[in-house]
C-alpha positions as CSV (number, residue, x, y, z in Angstrom):
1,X,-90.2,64.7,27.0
2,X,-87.8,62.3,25.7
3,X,-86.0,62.2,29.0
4,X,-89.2,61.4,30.5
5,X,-89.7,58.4,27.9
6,X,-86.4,57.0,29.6
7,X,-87.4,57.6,33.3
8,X,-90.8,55.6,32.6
9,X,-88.9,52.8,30.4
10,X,-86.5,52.0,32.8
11,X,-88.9,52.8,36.0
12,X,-90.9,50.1,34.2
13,X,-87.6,47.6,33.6
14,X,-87.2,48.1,37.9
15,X,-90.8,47.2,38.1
16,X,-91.1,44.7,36.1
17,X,-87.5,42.8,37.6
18,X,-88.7,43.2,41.2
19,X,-91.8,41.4,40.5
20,X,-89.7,38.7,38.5
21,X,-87.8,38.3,41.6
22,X,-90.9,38.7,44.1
23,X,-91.9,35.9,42.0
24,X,-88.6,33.6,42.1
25,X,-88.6,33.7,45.8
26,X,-92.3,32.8,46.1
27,X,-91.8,30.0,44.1
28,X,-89.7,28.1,46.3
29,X,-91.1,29.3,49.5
30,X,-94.8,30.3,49.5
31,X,-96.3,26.4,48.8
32,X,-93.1,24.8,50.9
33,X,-94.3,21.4,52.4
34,X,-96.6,20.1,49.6
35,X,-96.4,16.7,47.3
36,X,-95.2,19.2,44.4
37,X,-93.3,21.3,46.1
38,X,-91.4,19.1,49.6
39,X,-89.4,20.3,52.1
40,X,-85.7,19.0,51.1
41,X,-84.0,18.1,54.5
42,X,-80.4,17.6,54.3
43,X,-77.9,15.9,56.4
44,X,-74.7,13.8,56.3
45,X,-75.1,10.4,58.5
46,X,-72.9,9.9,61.2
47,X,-72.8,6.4,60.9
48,X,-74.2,3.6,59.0
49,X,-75.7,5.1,55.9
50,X,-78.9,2.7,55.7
51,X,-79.7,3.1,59.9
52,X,-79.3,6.7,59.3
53,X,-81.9,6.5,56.2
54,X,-84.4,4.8,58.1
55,X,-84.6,6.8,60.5
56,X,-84.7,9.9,58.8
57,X,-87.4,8.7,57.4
58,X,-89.8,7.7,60.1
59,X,-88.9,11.3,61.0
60,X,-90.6,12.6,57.9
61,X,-93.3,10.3,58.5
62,X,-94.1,12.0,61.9
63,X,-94.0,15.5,60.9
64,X,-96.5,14.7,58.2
65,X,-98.7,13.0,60.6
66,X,-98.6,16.0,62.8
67,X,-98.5,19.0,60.0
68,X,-99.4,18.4,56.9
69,X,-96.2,19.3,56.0
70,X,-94.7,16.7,53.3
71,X,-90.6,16.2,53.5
72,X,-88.4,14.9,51.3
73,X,-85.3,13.5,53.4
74,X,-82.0,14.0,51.2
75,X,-78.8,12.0,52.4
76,X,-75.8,13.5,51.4
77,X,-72.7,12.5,51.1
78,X,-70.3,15.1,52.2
79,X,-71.5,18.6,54.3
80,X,-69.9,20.8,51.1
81,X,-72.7,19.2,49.1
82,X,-75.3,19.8,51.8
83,X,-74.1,23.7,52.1
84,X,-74.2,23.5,48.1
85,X,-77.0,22.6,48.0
86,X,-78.6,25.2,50.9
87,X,-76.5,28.4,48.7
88,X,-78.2,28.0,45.7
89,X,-80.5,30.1,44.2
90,X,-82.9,28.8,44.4
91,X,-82.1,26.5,47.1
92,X,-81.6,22.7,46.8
93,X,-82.3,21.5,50.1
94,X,-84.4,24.1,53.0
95,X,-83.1,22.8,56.2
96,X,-80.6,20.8,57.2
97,X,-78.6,19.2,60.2
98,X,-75.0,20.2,60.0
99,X,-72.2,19.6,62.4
100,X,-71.1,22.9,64.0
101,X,-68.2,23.7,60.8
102,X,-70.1,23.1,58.8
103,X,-72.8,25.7,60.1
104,X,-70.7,28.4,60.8
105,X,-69.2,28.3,56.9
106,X,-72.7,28.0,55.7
107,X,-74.1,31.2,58.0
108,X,-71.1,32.9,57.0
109,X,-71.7,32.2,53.3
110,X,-74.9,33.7,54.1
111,X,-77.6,30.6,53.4
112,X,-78.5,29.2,56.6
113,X,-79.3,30.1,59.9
114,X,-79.5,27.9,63.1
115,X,-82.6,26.9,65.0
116,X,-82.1,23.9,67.0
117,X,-79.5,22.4,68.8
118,X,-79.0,18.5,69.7
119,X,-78.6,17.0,73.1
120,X,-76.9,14.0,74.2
121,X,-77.3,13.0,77.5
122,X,-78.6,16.0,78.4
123,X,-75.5,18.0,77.3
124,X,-75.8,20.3,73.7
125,X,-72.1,19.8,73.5
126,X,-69.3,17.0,72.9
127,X,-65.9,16.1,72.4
128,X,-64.1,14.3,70.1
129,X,-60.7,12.1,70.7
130,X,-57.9,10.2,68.9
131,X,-58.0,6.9,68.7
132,X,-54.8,4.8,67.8
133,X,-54.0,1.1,68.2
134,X,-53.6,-0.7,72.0
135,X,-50.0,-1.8,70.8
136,X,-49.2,1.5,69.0
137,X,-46.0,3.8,70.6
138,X,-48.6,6.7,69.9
139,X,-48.9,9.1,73.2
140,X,-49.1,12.5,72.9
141,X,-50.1,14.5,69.5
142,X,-46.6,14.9,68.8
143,X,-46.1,11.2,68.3
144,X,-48.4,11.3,65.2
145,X,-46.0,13.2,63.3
146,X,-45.5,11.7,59.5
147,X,-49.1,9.4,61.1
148,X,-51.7,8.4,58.4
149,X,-55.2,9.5,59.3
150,X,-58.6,8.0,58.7
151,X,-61.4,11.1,59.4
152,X,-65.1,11.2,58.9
153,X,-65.3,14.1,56.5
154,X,-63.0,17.1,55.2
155,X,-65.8,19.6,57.1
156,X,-65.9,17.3,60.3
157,X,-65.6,19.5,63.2
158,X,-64.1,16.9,65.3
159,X,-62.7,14.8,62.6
160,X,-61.1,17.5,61.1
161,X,-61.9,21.3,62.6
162,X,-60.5,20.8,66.0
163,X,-57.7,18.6,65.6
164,X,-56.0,21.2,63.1
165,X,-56.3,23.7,65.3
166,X,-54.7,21.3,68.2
167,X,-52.3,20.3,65.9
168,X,-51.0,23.8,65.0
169,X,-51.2,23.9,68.8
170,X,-47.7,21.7,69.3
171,X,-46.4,22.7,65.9
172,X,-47.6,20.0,63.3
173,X,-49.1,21.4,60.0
174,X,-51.2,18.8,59.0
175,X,-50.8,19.5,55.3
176,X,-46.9,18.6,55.5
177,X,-46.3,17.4,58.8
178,X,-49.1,14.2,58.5
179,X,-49.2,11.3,56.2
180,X,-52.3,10.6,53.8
181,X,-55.9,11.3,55.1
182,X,-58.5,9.0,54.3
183,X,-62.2,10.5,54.3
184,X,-63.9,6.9,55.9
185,X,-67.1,8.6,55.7
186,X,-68.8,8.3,58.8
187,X,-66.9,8.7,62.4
188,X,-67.6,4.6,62.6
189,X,-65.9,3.9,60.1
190,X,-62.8,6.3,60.5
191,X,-62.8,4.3,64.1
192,X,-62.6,1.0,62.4
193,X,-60.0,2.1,60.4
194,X,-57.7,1.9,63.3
195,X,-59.1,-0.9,64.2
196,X,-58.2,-2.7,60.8
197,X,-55.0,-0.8,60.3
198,X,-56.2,1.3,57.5
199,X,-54.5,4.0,59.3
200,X,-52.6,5.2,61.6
201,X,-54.9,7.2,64.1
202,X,-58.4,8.8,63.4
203,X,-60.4,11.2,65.0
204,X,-64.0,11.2,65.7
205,X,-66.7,11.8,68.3
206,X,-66.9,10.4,71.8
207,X,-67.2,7.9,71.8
208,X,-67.8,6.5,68.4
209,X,-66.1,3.2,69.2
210,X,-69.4,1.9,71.2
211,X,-71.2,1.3,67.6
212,X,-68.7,-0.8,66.2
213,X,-68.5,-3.2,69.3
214,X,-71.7,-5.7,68.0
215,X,-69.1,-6.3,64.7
216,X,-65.8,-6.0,66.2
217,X,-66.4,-7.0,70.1
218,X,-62.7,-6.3,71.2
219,X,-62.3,-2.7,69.7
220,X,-62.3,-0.9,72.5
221,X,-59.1,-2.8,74.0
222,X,-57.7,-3.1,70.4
223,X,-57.6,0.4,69.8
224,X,-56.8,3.5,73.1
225,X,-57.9,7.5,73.3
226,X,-54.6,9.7,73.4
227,X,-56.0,13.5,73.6
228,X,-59.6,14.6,74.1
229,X,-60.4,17.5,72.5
230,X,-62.4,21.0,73.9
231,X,-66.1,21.2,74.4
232,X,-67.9,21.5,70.8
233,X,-71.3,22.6,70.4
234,X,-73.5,19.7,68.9
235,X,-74.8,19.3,65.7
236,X,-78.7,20.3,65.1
237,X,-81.0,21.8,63.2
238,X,-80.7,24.6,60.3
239,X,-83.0,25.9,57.5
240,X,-82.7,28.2,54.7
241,X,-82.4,32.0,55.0
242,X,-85.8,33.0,54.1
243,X,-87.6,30.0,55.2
244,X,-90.9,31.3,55.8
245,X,-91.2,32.1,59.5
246,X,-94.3,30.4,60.3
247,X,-93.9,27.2,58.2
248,X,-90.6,27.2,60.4
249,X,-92.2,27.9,64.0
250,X,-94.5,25.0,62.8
251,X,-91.5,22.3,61.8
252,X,-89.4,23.3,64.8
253,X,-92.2,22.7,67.1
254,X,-93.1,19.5,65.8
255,X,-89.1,18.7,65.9
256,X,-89.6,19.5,69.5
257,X,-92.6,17.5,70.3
258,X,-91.2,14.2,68.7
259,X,-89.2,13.7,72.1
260,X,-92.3,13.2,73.6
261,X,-93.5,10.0,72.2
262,X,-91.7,6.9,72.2
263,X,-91.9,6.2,68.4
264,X,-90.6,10.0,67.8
265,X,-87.7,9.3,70.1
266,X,-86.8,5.6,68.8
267,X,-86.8,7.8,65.1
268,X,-84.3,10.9,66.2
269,X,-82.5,8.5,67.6
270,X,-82.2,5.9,64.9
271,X,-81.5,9.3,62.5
272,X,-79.3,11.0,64.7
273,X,-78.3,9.7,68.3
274,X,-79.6,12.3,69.7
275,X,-81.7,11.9,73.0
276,X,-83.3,15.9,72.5
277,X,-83.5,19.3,71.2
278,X,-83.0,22.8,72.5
279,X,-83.9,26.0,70.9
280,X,-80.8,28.1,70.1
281,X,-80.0,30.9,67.5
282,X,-76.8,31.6,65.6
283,X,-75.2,33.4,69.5
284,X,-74.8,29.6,70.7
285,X,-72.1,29.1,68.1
286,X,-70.1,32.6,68.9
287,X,-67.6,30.1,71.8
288,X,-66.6,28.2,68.9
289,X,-66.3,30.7,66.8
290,X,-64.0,32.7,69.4
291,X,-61.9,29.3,69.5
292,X,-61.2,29.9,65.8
293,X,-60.3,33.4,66.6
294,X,-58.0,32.2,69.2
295,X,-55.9,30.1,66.5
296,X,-55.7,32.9,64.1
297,X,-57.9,30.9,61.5
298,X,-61.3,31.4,59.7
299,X,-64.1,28.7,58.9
300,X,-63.0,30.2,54.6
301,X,-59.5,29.3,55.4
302,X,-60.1,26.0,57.4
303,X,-61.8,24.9,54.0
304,X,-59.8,26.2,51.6
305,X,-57.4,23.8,52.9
């Protein structure tokens, strides 16, 4: 009898924490998209903070007109605090738009999963480069040895990501073998700091130089492109693991269908650069992730350092 007291009681304790936690995850998920409860949208700009903002925010503007759904646009400062901020429990931002790194760490962390991918003109893929001054002796990767470099951010895939792993390619660690990074904080700005002798190279997107030509009109024959780096899948858009699937299907279709109007496509690309979208799931990142393979290195390490 006693021992059936026991069973009961803690039968009852199960019950009673699985509804607690039944409870937990309905509260940030079940009334998603509402004044009291917003979607928090996440993302790191790419260039000028207050463009950026702007257009983030005639995005949110668009989706409400077209859903209902009320989101809060949150501008981060680095993609650590935007994966941070997804791994919480419970969550501090639902979706997100992180640079291809920055995804995989966070999918591998287990707290986000992919469901849209960028295009610019018409490709879901880039390449970044390294920029150094015209009048530099800088040709080859090998030159930069003891080089200071100005990147976007520490989780920049090709700020950061990529040119490690081409760096380890010709035998330069970049922990020892470089001179002092400088986070610039946006690929603009780590372009301009070649530009302005802030540093010795940088490394951002192709061709991040074209933005910084209304404010400095001679950049692009002040400063050259030594090395292009590989193909690397775009940046796009992520939510939450255990976003509700509809709510989702509903946001990624609107996402979809603001490249069909004029004002939705002046907003992404305001917000983003990005000329479109394309539907992918977590397989369109397994290339990339092969490319890690390749160099014997994991998105865990690549961040630890």
């Amino acid at each position: 009898m006693k021992g059936s007291k026991k069973f009961i009681f803690t039968l009852s304790i199960l019950m009673i924490a699985g509804m607690l936690l039944t409870a937990c995850k309905s509260n940030w998920d079940a009334k998603l998209g509402t004044e009291e409860n917003p979607i928090i949208f996440a993302a790191v700009p790419s260039g000028e903070t207050e463009r950026v903002t702007a257009g983030f925010e005639k995005m949110a503007d668009l989706i409400y007109q077209n859903t209902g759904l009320v989101i809060e646009p949150f501008v981060a400062t680095s993609y650590a605090g935007v994966i941070e901020a997804l791994c919480q429990d419970p969550p501090k931002a639902h979706m997100a738009s992180l640079a291809t790194f920055s995804y995989i760490l966070a999918s591998e962390k287990g707290c986000a999963e992919t469901a849209l991918v960028s295009t610019r003109y018409g490709s879901a893929s880039y390449n970044g480069q390294f920029i150094v001054s015209a009048d530099s002796d800088y040709a080859t990767l090998e030159d930069l040895k003891g080089a200071t470099w100005c990147v976007p951010d520490a989780f920049s895939t090709s700020g950061v990501i990529i040119p490690t792993i081409m760096f380890q390619g010709v035998g330069i660690d970049v922990k020892t073998d470089l001179g002092e990074m400088v986070e610039a904080g946006s690929h603009e700005a780590a372009a301009a700091g070649v530009y302005n002798g802030d540093c010795d190279f940088a490394t951002t997107y192709v061709d991040a130089r074209t933005a910084l030509e209304e404010d400095y009109p001679d950049i692009m024959d002040k400063t050259k492109v030594i090395a292009l780096e590989p193909d690397i899948p775009n940046d796009g858009i992520q939510f939450v693991n255990g976003f509700p699937e509809e709510t989702k299907a509903q946001l990624v279709a609107a996402l979809l269908d603001l490249f069909n109007t004029d004002e939705g496509k002046e907003a992404m690309y305001e917000a983003y650069s990005w000329d479109g979208m394309e539907a992918h799931d977590d397989a369109f990142y397994d290339p990339f992730r092969q490319i890690l393979d390749a160099a014997g290195v994991s998105a865990e390490d690549l961040a630890a350092n």
